[in-house]
MARDRENVO-97418 format. One line per 3 residues: number of its first residue (from 1); their letters; for each residue x negated, y, z of N, C-alpha, C, O, CB. Coordinates in nm, 3 decimals. Glycine has a CB too. Example, Ala and Ser with C-alpha at 12.3 -4.5 7.8 and 13.67 -1.06 7.14 Angstrom:
2
1) AS) -1.319:-0.569:0.780:-1.230:-0.450:0.780:-1.320:-0.330:0.780:-1.424:-0.332:0.846:-1.131:-0.447:0.905  -1.285:-0.225:0.708:-1.367:-0.106:0.714:-1.290:0.003:0.787:-1.341:0.114:0.804:-1.408:-0.060:0.572
% end
This chain:
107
1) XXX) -13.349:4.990:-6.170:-13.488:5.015:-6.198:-13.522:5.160:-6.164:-13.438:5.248:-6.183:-13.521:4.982:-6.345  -13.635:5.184:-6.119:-13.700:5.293:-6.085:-13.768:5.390:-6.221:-13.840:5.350:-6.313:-13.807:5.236:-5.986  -13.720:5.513:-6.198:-13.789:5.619:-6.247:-13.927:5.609:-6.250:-13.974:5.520:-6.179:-13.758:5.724:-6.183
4) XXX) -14.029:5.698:-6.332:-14.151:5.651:-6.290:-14.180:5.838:-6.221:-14.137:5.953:-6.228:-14.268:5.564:-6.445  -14.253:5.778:-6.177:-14.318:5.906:-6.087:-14.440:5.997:-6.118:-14.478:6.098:-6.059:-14.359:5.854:-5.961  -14.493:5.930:-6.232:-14.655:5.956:-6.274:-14.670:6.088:-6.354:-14.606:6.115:-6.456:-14.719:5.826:-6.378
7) XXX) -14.759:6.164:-6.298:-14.776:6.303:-6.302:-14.698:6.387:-6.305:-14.708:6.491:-6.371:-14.829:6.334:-6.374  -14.565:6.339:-6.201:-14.467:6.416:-6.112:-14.511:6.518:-6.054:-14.629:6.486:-6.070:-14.416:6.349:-6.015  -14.518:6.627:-5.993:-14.510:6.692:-5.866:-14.445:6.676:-5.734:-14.343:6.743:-5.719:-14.479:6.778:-5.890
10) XXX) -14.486:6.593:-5.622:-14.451:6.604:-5.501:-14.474:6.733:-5.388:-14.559:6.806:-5.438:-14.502:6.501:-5.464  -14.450:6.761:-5.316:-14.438:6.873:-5.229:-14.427:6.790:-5.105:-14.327:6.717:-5.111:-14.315:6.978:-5.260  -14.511:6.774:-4.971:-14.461:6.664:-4.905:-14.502:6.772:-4.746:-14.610:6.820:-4.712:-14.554:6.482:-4.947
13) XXX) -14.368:6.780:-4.681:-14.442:6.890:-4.565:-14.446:6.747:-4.441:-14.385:6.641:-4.425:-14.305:7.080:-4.502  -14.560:6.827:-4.369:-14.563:6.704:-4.272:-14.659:6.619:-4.307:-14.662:6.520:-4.233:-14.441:6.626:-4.264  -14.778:6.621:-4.435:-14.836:6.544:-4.455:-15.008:6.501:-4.398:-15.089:6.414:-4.429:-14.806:6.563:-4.560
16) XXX) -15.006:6.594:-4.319:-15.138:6.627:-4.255:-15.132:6.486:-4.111:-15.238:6.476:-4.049:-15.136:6.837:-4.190  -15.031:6.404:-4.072:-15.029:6.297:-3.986:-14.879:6.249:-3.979:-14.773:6.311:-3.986:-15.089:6.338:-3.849  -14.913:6.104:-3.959:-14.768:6.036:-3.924:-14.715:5.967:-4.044:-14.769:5.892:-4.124:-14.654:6.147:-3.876
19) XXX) -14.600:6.010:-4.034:-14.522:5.915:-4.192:-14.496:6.040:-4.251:-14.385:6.027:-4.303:-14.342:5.796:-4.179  -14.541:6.162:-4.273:-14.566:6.295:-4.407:-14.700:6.203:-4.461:-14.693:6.135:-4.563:-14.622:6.518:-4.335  -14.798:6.209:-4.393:-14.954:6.140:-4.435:-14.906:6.027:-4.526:-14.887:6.046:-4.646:-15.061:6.068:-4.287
22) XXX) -14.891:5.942:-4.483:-14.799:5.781:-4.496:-14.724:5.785:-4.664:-14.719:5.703:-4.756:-14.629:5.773:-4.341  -14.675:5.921:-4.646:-14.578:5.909:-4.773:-14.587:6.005:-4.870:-14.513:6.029:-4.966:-14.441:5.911:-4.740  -14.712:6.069:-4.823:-14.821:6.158:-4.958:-14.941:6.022:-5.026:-14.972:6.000:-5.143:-14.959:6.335:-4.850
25) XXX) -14.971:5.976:-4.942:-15.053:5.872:-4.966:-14.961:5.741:-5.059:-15.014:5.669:-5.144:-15.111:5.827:-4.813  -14.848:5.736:-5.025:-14.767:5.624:-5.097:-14.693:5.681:-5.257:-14.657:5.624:-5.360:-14.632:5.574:-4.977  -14.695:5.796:-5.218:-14.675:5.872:-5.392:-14.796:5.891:-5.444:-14.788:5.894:-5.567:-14.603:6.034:-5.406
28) XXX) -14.909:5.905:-5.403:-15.009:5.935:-5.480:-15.037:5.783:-5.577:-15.048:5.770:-5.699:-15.135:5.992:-5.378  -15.044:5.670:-5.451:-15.089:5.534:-5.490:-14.985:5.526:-5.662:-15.023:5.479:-5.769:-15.036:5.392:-5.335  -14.818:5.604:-5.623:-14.742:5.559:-5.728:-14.751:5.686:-5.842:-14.663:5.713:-5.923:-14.587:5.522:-5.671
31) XXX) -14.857:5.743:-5.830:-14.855:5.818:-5.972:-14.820:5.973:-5.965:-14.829:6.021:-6.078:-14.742:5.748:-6.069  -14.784:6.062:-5.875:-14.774:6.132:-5.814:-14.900:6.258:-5.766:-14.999:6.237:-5.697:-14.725:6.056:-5.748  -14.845:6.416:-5.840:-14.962:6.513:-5.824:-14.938:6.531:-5.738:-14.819:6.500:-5.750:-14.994:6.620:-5.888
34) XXX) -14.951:6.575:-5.586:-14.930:6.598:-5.444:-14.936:6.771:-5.453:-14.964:6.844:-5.549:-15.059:6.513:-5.337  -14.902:6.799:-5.336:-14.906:6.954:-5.310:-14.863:6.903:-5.122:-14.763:6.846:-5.079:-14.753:7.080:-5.434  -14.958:6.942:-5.065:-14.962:6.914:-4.927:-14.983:7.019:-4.850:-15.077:7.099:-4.850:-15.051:6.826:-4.896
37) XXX) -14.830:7.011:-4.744:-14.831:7.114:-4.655:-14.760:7.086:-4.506:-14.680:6.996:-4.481:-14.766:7.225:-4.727  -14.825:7.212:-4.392:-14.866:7.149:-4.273:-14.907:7.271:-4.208:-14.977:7.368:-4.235:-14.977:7.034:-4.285  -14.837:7.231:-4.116:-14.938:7.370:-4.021:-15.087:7.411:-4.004:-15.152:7.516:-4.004:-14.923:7.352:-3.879
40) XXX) -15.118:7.240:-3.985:-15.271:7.254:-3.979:-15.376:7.238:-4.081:-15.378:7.118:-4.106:-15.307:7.174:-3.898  -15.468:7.300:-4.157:-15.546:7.272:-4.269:-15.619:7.144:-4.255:-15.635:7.060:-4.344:-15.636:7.380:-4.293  -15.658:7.139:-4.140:-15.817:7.043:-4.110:-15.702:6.920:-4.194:-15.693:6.890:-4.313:-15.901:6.997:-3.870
43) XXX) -15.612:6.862:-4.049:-15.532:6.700:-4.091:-15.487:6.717:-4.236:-15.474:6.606:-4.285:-15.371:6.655:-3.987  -15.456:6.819:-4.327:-15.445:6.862:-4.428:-15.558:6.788:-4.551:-15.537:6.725:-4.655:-15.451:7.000:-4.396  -15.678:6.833:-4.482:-15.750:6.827:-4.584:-15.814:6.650:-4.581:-15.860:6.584:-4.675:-15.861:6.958:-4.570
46) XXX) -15.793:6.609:-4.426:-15.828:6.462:-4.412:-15.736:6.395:-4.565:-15.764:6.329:-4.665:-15.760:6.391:-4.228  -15.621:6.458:-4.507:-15.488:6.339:-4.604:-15.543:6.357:-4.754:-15.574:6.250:-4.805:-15.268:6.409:-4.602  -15.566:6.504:-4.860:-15.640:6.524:-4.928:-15.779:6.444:-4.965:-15.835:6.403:-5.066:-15.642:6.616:-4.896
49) XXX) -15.797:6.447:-4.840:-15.952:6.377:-4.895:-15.903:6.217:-4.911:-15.941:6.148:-5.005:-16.110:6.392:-4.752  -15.823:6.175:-4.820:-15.779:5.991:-4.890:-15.727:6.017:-5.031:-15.772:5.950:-5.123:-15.620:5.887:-4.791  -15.653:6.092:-5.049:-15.591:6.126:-5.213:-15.681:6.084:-5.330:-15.672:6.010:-5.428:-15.572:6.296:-5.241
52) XXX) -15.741:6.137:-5.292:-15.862:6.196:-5.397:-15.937:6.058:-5.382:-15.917:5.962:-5.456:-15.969:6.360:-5.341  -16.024:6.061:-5.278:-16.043:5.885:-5.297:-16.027:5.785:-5.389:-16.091:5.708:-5.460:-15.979:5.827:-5.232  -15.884:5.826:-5.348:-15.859:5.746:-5.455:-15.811:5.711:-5.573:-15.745:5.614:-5.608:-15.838:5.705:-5.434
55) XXX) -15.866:5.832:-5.647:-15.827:5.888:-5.771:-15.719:5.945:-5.783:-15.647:5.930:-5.882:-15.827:5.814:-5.857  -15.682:6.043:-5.653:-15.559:6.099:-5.685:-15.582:6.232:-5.691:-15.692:6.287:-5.681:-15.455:6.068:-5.596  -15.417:6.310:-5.716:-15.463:6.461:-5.713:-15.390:6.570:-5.584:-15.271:6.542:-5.568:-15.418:6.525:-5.874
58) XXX) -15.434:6.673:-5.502:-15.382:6.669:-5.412:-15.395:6.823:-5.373:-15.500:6.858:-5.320:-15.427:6.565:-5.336  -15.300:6.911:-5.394:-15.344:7.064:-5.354:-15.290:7.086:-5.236:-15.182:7.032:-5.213:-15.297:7.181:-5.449  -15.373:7.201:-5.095:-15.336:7.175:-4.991:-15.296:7.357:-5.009:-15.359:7.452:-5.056:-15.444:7.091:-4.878
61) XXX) -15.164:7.345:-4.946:-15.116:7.458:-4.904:-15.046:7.493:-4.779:-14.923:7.491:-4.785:-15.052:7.486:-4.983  -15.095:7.519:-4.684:-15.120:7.541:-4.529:-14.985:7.599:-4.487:-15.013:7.718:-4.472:-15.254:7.649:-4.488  -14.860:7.585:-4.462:-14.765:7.641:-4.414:-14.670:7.573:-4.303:-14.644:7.453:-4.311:-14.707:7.675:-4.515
64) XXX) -14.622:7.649:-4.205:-14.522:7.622:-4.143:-14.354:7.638:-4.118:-14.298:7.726:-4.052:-14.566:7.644:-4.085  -14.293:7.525:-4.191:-14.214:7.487:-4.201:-14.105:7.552:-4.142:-13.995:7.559:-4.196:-14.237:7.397:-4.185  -14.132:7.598:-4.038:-14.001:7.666:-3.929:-13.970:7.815:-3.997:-13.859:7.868:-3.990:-14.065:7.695:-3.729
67) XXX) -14.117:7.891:-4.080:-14.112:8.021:-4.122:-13.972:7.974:-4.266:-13.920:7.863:-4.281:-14.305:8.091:-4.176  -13.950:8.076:-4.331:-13.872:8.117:-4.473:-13.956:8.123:-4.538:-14.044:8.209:-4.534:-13.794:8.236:-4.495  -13.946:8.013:-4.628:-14.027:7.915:-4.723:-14.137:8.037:-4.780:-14.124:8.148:-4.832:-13.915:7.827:-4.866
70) XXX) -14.235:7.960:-4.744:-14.357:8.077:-4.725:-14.491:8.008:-4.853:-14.608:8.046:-4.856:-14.434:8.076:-4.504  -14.447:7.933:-4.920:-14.484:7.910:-5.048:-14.395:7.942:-5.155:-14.272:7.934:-5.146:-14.515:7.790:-5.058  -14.500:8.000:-5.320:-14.376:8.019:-5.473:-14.443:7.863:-5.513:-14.509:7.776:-5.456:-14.413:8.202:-5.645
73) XXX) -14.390:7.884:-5.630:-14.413:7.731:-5.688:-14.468:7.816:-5.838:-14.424:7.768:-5.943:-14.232:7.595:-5.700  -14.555:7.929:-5.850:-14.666:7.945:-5.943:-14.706:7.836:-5.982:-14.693:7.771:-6.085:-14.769:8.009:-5.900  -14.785:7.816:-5.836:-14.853:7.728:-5.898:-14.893:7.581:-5.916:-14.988:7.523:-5.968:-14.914:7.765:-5.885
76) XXX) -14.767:7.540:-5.843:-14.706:7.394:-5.873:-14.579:7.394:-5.963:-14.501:7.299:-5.954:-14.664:7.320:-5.734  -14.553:7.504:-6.056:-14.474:7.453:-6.123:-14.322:7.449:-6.052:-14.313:7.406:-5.937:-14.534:7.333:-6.157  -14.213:7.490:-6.117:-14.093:7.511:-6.072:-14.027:7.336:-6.079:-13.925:7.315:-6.014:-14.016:7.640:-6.174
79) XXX) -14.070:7.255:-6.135:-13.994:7.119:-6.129:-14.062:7.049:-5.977:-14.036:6.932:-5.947:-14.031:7.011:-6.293  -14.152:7.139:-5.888:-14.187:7.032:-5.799:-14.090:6.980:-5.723:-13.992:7.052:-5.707:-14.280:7.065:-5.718  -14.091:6.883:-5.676:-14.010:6.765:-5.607:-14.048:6.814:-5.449:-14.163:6.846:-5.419:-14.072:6.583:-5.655
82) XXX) -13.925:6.817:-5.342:-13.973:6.854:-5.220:-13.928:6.695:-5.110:-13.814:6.651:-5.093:-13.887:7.025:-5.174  -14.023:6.652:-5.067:-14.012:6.573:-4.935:-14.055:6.617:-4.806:-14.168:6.655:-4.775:-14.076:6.463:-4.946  -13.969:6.610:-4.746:-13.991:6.652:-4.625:-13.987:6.538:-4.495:-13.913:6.440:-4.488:-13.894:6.757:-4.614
85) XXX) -14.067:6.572:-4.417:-14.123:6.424:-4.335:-13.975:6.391:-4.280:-13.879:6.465:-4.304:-14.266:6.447:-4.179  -13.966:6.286:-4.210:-13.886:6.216:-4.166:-13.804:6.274:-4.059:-13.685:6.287:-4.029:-13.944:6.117:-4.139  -14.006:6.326:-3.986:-13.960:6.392:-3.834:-13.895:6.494:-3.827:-13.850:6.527:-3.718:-14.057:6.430:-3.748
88) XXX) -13.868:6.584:-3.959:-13.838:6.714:-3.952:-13.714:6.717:-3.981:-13.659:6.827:-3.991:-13.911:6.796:-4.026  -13.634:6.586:-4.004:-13.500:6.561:-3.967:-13.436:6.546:-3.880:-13.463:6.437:-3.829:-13.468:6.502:-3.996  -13.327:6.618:-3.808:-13.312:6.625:-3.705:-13.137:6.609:-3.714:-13.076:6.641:-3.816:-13.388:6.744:-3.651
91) XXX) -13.067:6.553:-3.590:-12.936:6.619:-3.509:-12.902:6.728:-3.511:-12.781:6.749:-3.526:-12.932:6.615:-3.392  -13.012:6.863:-3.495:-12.920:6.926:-3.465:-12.846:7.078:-3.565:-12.917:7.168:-3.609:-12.972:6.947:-3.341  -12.734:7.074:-3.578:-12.646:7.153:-3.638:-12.797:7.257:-3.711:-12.908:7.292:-3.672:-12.511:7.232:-3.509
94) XXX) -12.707:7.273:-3.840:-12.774:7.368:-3.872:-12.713:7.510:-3.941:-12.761:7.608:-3.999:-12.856:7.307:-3.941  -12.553:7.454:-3.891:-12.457:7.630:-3.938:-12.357:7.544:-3.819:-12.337:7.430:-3.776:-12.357:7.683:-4.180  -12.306:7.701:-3.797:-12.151:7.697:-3.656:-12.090:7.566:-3.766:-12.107:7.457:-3.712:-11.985:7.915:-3.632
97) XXX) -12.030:7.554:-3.896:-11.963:7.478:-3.973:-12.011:7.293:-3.936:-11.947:7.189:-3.927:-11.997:7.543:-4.129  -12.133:7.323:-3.926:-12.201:7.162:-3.886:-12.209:7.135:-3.701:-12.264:7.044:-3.640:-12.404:7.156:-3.961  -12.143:7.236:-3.654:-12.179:7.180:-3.486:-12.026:7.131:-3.435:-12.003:7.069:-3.331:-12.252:7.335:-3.358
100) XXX) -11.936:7.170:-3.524:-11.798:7.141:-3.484:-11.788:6.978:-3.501:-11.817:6.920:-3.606:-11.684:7.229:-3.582  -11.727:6.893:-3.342:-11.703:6.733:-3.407:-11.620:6.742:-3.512:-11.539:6.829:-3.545:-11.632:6.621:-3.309  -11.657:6.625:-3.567:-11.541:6.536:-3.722:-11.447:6.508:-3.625:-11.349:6.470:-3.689:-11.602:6.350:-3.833
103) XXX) -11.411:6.503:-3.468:-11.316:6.459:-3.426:-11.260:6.521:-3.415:-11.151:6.499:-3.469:-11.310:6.407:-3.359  -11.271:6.625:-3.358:-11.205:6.759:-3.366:-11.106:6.842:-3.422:-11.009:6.905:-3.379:-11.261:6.806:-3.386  -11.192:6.808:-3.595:-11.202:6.922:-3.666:-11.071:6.803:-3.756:-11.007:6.858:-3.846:-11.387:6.993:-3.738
106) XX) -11.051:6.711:-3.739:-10.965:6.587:-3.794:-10.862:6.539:-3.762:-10.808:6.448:-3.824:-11.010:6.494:-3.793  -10.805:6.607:-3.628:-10.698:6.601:-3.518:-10.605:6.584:-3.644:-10.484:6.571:-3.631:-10.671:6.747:-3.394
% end
């Protein structure tokens, strides 16, 4: 059984289009305070404005992801929950320790 989620804090980067949008919108439906961030404000404030719609709650904080985490959590609160879009998962290595093969490194 599932945790409940309702008046959680989410953090969802990537949510301004795609499956970030998709899955700010699918936590909100499940109970979920949003905190939405994105390079761009405008697609930002679209996803915001479905939130709200529909009786949800949704603060937009404009950042890009590639910088050193360029939001505090003042003012969402230190328990916020971070999702990060799908797309912003990637292949590739992210320390010399992660680029070495398991085959390799397993001889």
């Amino acid at each position: 059984m599932f945790r409940s989620i309702t008046d959680e804090v989410a953090w969802v980067t990537g949510a301004g289009s795609g499956i970030g949008q998709a899955g700010a919108v699918a936590l909100a439906k499940a109970g979920a305070r949003l905190v939405l961030s994105g390079r761009r404000t405008e697609p930002l404030e679209e996803t915001a404005g479905m939130i709200r719609a529909a009786g949800g709650t949704a603060l937009i904080q404009p950042a890009d992801m590639r910088d050193a985490a360029p939001a505090s959590t003042s003012r969402t609160g230190a328990g916020a929950r971070s999702v990060r879009r799908a797309s912003t998962l990637s292949s590739r290595p992210t320390s010399p320790a992660r680029s070495t093969p398991r085959r390799r490194c397993c001889r």
